[in-house]
C-alpha positions in Angstrom: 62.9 28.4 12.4 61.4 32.1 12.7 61.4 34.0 9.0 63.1 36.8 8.5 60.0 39.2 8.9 58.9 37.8 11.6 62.9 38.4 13.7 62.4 42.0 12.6 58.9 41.8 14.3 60.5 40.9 17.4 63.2 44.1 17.3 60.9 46.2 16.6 58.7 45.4 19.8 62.3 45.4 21.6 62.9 48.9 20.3 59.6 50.1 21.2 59.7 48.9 24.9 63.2 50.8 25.7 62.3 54.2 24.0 59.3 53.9 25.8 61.3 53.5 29.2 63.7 56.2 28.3 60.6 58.9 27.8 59.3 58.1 30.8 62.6 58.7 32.7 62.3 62.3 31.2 59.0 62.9 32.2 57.5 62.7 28.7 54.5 60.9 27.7 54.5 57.3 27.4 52.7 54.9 25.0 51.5 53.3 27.7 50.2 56.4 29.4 50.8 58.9 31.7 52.8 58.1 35.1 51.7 60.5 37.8 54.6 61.3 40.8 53.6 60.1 44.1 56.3 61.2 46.4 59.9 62.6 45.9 63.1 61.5 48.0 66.1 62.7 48.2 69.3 61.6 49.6 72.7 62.9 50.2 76.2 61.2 51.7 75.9 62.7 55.0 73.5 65.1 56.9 76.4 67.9 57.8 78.1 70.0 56.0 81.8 71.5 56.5 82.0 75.5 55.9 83.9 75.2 52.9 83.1 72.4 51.1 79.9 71.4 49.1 77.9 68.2 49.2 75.8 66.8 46.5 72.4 65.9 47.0 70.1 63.4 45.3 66.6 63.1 44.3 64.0 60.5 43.1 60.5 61.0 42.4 58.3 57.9 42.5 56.9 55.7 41.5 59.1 54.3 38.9 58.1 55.5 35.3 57.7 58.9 37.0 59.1 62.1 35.7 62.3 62.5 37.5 62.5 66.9 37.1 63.0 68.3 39.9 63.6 72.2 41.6 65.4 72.6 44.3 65.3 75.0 47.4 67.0 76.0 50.5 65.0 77.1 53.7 67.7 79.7 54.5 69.9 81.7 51.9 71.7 82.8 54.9 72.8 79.1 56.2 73.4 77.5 52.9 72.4 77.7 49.3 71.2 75.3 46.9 71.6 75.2 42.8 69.8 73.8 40.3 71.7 70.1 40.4 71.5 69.8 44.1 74.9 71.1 45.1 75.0 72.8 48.8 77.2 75.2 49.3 77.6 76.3 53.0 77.2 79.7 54.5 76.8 80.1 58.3 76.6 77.5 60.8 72.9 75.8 61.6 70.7 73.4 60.5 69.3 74.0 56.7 66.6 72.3 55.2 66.8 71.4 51.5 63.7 70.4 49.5 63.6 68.8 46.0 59.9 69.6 44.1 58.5 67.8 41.6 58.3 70.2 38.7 55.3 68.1 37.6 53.2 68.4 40.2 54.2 71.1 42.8 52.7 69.2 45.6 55.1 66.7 45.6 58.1 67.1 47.3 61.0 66.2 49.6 63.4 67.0 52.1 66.5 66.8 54.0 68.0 68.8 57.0 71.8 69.4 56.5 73.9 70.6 59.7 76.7 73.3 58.4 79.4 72.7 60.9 83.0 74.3 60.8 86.2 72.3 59.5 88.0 70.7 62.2 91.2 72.6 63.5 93.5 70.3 65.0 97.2 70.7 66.6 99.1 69.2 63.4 97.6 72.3 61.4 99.1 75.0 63.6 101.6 73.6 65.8 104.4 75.2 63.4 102.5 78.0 62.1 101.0 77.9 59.1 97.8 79.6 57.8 93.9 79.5 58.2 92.3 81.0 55.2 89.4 84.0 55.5 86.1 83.1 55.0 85.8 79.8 56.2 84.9 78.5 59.5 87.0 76.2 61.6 86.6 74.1 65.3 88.5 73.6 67.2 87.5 70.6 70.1 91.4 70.5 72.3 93.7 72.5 72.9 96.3 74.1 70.1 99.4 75.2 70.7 101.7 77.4 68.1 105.2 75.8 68.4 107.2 77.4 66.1 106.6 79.8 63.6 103.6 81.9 62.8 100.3 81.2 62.9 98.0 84.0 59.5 94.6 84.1 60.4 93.3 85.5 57.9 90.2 88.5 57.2 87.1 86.5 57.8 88.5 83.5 59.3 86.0 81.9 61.8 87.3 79.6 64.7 85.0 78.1 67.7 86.3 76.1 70.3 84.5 73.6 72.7 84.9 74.2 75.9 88.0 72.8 77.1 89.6 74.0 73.8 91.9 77.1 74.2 95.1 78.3 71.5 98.0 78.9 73.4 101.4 80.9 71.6 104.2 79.5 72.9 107.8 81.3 72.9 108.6 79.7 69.4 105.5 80.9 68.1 103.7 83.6 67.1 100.0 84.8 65.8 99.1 87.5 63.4 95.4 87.7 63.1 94.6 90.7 61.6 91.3 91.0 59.9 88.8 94.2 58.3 86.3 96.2 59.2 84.5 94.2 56.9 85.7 91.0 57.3 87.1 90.7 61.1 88.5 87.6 62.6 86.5 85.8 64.9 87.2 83.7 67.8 84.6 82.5 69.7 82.7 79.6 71.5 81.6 76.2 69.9 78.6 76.6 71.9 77.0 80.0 71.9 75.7 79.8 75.5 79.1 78.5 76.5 82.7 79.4 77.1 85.8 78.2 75.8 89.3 79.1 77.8 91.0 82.2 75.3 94.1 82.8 74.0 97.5 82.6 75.9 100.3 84.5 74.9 103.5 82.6 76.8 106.9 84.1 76.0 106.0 85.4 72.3 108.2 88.4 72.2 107.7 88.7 68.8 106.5 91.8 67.1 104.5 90.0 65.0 102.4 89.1 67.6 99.4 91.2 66.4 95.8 91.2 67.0 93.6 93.5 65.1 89.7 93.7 63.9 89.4 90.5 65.9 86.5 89.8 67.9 86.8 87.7 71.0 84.3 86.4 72.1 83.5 83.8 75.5 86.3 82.9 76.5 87.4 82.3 80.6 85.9 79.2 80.9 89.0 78.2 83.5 92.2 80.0 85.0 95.6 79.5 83.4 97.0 78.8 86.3 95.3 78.5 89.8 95.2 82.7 90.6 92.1 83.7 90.1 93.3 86.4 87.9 94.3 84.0 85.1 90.5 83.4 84.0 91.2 85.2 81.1 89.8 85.7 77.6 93.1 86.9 76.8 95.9 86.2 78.9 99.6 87.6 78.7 102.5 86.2 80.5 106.4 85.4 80.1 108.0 88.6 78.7 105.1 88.2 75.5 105.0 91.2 73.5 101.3 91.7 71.6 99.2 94.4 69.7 96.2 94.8 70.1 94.3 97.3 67.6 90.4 97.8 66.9 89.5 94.7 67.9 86.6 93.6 70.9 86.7 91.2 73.9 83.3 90.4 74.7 81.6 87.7 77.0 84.3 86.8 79.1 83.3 84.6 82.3 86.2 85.9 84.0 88.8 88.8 82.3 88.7 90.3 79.5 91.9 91.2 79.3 95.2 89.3 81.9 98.8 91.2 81.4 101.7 90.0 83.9 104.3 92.1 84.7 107.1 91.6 81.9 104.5 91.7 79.1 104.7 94.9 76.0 101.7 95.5 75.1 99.7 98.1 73.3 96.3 97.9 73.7 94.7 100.9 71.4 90.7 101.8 70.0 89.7 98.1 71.3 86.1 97.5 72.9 86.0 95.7 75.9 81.7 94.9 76.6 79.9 92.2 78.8 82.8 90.8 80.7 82.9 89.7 84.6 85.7 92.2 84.5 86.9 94.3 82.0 91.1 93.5 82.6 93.8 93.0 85.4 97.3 94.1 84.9 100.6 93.9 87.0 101.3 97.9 87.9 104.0 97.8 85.5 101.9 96.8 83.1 99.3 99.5 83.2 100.8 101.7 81.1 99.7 99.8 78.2 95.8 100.5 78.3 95.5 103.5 76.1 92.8 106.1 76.3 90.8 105.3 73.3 89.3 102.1 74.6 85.7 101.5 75.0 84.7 99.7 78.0 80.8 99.3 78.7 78.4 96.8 80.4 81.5 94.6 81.8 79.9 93.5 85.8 83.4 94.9 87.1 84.0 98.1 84.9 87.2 98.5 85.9 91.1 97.4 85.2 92.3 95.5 88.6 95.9 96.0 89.2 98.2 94.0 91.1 98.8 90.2 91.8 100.5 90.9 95.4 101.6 93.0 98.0 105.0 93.6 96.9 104.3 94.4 93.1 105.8 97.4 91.6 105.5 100.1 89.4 109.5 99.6 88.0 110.2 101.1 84.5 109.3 104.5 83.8 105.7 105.2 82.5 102.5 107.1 82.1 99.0 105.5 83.0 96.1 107.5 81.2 92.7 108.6 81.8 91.3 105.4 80.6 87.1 106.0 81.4 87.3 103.2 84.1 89.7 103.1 87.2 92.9 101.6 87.8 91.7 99.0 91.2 94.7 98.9 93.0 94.2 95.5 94.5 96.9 95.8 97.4 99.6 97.2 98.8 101.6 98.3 95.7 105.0 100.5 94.9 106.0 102.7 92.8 110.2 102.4 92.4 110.4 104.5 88.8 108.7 107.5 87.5 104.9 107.3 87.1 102.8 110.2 85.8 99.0 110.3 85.9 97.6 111.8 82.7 94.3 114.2 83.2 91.2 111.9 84.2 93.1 108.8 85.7 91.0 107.2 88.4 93.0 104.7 90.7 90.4 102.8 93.2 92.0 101.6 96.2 90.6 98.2 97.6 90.1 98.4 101.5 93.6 99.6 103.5 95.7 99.3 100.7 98.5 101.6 99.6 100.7 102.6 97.6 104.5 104.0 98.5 106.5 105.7 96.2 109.6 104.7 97.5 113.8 103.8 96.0 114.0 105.9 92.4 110.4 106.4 91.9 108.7 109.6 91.5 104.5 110.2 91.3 103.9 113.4 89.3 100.1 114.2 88.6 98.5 116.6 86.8 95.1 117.5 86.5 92.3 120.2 85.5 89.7 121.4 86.3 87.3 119.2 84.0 89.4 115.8 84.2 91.2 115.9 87.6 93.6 113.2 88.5 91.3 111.1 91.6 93.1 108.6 94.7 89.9 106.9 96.2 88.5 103.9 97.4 86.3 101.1 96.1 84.0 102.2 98.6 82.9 106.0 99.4 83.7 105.7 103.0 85.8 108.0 104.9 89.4 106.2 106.2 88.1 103.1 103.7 91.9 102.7 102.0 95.2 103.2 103.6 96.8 106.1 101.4 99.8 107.5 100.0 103.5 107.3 101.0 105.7 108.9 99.6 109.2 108.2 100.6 111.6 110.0 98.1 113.1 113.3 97.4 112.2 114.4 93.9 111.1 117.6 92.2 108.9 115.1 90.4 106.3 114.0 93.1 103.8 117.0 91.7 100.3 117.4 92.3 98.0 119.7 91.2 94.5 119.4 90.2 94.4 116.3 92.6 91.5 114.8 94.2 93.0 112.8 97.0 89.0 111.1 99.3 88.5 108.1 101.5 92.0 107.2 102.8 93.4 107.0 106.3 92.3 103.5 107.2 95.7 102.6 109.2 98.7 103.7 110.5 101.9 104.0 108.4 103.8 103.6 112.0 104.1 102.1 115.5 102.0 104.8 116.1 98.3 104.4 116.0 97.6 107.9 115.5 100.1 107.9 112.4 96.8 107.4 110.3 96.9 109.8 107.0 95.6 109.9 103.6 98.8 110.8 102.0 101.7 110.7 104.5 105.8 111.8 104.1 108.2 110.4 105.5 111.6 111.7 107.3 113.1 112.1 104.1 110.7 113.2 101.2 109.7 116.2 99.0 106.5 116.8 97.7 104.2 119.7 96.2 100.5 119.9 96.1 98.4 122.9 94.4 94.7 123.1 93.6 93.8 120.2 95.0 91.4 118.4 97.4 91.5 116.8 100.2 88.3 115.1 101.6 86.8 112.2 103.7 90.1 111.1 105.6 89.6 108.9 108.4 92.3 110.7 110.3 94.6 113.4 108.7 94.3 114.6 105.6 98.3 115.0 104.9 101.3 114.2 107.6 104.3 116.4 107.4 107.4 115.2 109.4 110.7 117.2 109.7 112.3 115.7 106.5 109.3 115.9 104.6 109.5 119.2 102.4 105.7 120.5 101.5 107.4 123.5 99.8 104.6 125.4 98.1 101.3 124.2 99.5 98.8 126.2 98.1 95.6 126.6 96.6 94.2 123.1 98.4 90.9 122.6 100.3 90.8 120.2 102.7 87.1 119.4 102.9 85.3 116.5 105.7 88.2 115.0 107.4 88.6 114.0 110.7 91.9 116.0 111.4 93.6 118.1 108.5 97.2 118.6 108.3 99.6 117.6 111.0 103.1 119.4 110.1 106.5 119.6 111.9 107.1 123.2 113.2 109.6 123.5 110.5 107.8 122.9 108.1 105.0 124.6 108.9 105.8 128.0 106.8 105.1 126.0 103.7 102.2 126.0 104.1 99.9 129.4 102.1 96.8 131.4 102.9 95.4 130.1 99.8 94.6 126.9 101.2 90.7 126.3 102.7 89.1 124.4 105.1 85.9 123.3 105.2 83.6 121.2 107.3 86.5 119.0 109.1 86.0 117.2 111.9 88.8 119.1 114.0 89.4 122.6 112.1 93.0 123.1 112.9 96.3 122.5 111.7 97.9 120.6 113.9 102.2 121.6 114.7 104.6 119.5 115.9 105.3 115.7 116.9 107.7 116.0 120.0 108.6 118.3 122.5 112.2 119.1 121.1 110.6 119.8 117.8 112.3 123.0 116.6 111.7 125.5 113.7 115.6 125.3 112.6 114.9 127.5 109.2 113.8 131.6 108.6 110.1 131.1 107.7 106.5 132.8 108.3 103.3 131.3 109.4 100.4 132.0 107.3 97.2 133.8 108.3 95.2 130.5 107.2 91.0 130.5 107.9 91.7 128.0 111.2 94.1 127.8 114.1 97.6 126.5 114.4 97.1 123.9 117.2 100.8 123.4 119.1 100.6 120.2 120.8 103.9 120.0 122.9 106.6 122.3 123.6 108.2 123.6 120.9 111.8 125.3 120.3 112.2 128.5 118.1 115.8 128.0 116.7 115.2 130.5 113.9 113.5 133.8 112.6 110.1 133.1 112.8 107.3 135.5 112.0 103.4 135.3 112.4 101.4 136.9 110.2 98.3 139.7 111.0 94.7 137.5 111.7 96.4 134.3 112.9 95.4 132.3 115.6 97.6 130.1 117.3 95.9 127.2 119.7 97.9 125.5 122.5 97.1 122.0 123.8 97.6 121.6 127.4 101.1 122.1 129.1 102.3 123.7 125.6 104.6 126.0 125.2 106.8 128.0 122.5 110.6 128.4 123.6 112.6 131.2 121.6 116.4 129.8 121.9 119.6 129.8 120.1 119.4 132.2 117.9 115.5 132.0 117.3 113.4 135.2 117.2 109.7 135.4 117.1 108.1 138.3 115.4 104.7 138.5 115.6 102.9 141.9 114.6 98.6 142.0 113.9 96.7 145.4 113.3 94.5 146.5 115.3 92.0 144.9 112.3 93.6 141.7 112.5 95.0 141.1 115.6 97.0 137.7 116.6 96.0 135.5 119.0 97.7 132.7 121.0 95.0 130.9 123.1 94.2 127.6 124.8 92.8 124.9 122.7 90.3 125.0 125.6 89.1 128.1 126.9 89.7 127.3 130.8 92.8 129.6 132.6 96.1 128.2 133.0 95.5 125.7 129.9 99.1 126.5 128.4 102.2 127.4 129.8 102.9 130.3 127.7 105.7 131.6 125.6 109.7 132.3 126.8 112.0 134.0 125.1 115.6 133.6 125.8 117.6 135.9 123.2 118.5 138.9 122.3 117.2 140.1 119.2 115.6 143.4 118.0 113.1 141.0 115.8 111.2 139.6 119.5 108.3 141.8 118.6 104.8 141.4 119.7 102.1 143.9 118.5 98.5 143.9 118.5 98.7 140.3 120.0 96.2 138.7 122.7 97.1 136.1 124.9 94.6 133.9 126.6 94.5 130.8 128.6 98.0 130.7 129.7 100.2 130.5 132.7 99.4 126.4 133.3 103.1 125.5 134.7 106.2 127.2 136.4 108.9 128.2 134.1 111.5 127.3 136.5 111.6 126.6 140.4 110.1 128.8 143.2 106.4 130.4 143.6 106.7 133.2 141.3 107.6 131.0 138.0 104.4 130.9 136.0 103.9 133.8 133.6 102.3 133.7 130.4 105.4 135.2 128.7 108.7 134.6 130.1 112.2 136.9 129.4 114.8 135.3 130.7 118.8 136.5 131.7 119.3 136.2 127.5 115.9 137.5 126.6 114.7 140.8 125.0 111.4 141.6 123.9 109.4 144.4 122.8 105.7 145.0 123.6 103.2 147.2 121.9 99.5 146.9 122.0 99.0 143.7 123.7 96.2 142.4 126.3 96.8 139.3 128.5 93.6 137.8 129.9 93.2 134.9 131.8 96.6 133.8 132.9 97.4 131.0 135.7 100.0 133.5 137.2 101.6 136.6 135.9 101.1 138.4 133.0 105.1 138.4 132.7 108.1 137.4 134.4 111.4 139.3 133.5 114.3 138.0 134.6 117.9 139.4 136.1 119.7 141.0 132.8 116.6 140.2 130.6 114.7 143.2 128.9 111.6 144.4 127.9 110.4 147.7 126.1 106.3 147.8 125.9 103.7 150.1 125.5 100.0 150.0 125.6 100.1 146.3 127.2 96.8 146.0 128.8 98.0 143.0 131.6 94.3 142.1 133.1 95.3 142.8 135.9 97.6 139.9 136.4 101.1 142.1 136.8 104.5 142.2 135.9 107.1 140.5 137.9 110.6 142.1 137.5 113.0 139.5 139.0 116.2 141.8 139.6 114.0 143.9 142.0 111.9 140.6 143.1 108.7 143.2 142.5 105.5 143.3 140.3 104.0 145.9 139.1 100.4 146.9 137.3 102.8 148.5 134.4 105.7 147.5 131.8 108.8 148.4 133.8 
């Protein structure tokens, strides 16, 4: 049996051995020696990360009787950070490396990559609203849909979306994501060279619905639906209502922005950059792009409007000069009062139109530094169809105008019915100090009902063909007006031969001819003012009937001239007058070209001007040149006064006495 001393011998030794291990687990210095570290390890329970959350790491330096001290370090503050026990606290997405260093021997260390990766966002989380906090990143890798209730994203939240993922607001539902300057909301792709599909807004007319310091970033991975429109970042539809406020779309593979035609939307101070196209919106939905938007560097800079050729503009609005141009995309009416704001730009996509037509009314006004433009996609003369305007209003207004590349196709049966803006039977419309350019055909068509009232101060510049006007309504039209470099330099009058000017009115002395173009009836007082010239197509003729006068007194400065549009003899027929009135006055007036066709039967019928049983006229200062008969024919119980009437030698033929003579009678 051991002694007493010798047990104590025995505990002693025991004692010695485990303070001995316990120094060496702090690094000390061991009776046995020093222990020099070899290698450090260091472990954790997984190699990623959640934004978020914090994972612990481990490390171990060997070989065993090593001293365990360690520092620890992070490769990148900016992806995660590291303290002095190992804990990892996420910032960013990536990959972070974190090394452990022996702290008694710096050479010796470990490492471990960790991969910061966002919480998982799944449909239980949002399908009835809820919340997802600020400053923490989430994924999302399906589709989410928001039920019921509302949906807080708050400053700073962070939410990427694989590429099938999308979040869609259902009529239920709503979303309010509405971050800071400082800390803005983010929604973006899982994949930074990828897209995800956007957000859809179906049937939320809530006004919570509110988007704002949110950026938005590659989405329109694949359509909504199978238009090709609904390839959308952000995609409205079903009588939604949204606002969206400071925020940026950027990246899109299709549209930035998608708003159908039911949607309210206010779309304000956003930036809309590096997108196939910047938005597409139903007509009636265009009113909702406000003028403090930035669009830049999107392939298509422009907002495309219209989904179909029967789309309307159909609740009163205003579109505004937005920086980029409305593209009308086809055929598209306007059946409520639209106004263009000062720098709107619509675009008009190859022989598309659009008709104001029902209750709508167009009113635009321009200036000089931001005029109001109707062109095409293209800069070619008759590229898009042009404007109709179909309705009656003190409303359809346009001044400071730019109207340029229209007149691609008729408006009727009839192929020559080709013009850039055209009125119908039954319209009203007045343009000032605006221009007209680079029609394919006319520049403006004016039938009978179509009321021009006031047209002045325009410049018709590199058309084919100008103006065509009804002989009615040709007294509209000012001396103010210029005309520059058309193909045809004329204004053209009337549409049939029983055409008739049917109210008191006076031509204008305009820089280029009246061209008449069939016979036309004078039903009304009509006088011609000094300096203008009126042009007669072949077989034309003026007819001065039923009450009608024709007064047409020049100057010896500025004379008036009716002519052939050709300058061959016997071109025209001439001009009759058939009633008795003391304003049938023709002074300081030449007449060429005329005489083409008999006024009535028998060999002595064709006369330049014509009196007939009912006719009076009075001459004074007049030269007849180049006539394909007489000079003029008076007939039993008509009556002429002249003086100074210079005939060319082509007579007078005085019916009653079946004579001519060289002189008036």
């Amino acid at each position: 049996m051991p002694t007493h001393g010798a047990r104590n011998k025995r505990h002693g030794v025991v004692l010695f051995m485990l303070t001995a291990i316990t120094l060496g687990g702090c690094g000390e210095t061991t009776g046995l020696g020093d222990v020099a570290p070899s290698s450090v390890s260091v472990t954790a329970p997984a190699d990623d990360l959640e934004e978020g959350a914090t994972l612990q790491l481990a490390a171990a330096v060997s070989p065993f009787g090593a001293p365990q001290g360690v520092t620890w370090a992070t490769s990148d503050v900016t992806t995660a950070l590291v303290d002095g026990s190992g804990l990892v606290t996420p910032v960013s997405l990536g990959v972070v490396t974190i090394t452990a260093t022996s702290t008694v021997d710096p050479s010796r260390s470990g490492s471990i990559d960790i991969t910061i990766t966002c919480r998982n966002l799944v449909q239980s989380m949002v399908e009835n609203g809820g919340s997802v906090p600020g400053n923490v990143c989430y994924q999302a890798l399906t589709p989410l849909s928001v039920n019921n209730g509302t949906l807080v994203v708050e400053p700073g939240a962070h939410i990427s979306f694989g590429p099938s993922a999308s979040l869609s607001i259902a009529s239920g539902g709503r979303l309010s994501a509405i971050g800071t300057p400082d800390q803005p909301i983010i929604f973006t792709s899982l994949d930074p060279d990828g897209l995800w599909r956007g957000i859809r807004f179906d049937g939320s007319a809530s006004a919570d619905n509110r988007l704002e310091s949110v950026v938005l970033a590659n989405g329109g991975s694949s359509g909504w639906s199978g238009a090709t429109y609904s390839t959308s970042a952000l995609y409205l539809e079903g009588n939604s209502r949204v606002d969206v406020a400071s925020s940026e779309i950027t990246g899109s593979g299709g549209t930035a922005l998608t708003v159908e035609e039911d949607v309210v939307l206010a779309f304000n101070a956003n930036t809309v950059v590096d997108n196939a196209v910047a938005g597409w919106v139903h007509p009636n939905a265009a009113r909702s792009i406000g003028s403090d938007n930035v669009f830049d560097g999107n392939a298509d800079e422009v907002i495309r409007v219209g989904f179909g050729n029967t789309d309307a503009v159909g609740t009163a609005q205003r579109w505004l000069g937005i920086g980029v141009p409305f593209e009308i995309q086809d055929r598209m009416f306007v059946e409520a009062p639209l106004t263009l704001d000062p720098g709107a730009l619509l675009s008009f996509k190859a022989d598309v139109s659009m008709i104001v037509r029902n209750d709508g009314t167009l009113t635009a006004f321009g200036t000089a530094e931001a005029p109001i433009t109707f062109t095409g996609t293209e800069p070619l003369a008759g590229f898009w169809k042009g404007l109709q305007i179909t309705t009656v209003s003190t409303d359809n207004v346009f001044d400071g105008v730019v109207f340029e590349y229209g007149g691609s196709a008729a408006w009727t049966g009839d192929p020559d019915s080709r013009a850039m803006v055209y009125l119908t039977s039954n319209s009203k419309a007045a343009f000032t100090n605006s221009l007209f350019r680079e029609s394919g055909h006319f520049a403006l068509w004016v039938p009978a009902g179509g009321d021009i009232t006031g047209l002045s101060g325009n410049v018709f510049q590199g058309n084919a063909r100008t103006i065509v006007v009804h002989p009615n309504r040709v007294g509209a039209i000012t001396d103010s007006n210029s005309f520059v470099d058309n193909g045809e330099q004329v204004v053209r009058v009337s549409f049939g031969n029983n055409d008739a000017v049917v109210a008191e009115q006076t031509w204008a002395a305009l820089e280029v001819p009246y061209r008449v173009t069939v016979r036309t009836f004078i039903e009304a007082p009509l006088a011609i003012e000094a300096g203008t010239v009126v042009q007669f197509a072949q077989d034309a003729s003026l007819n001065v009937r039923n009450g009608g006068s024709l007064t047409a007194e020049g100057t010896a400065l500025d004379p008036i001239a009716f002519v052939g549009q050709e300058s061959v003899a016997a071109y025209w027929q001439g001009i009759e007058f058939g009633t008795v009135s003391a304003s049938n006055v023709l002074s300081y007036v030449l007449f060429e070209h005329a005489g083409s066709q008999a006024w009535f039967g028998g060999t002595d019928s064709v006369a330049t001007l014509h009196i007939t049983s009912d006719g009076l006229l009075d001459l004074a200062d007049v030269t007849i040149r180049t006539t394909g008969g007489y000079a003029l024919i008076l007939a039993s119980g008509g009556a002429v006064t002249c003086s100074n009437v210079d005939d060319g030698g082509f007579m007078f033929y005085d019916q009653a006495s079946s004579s001519s003579s060289a002189i008036c009678p």
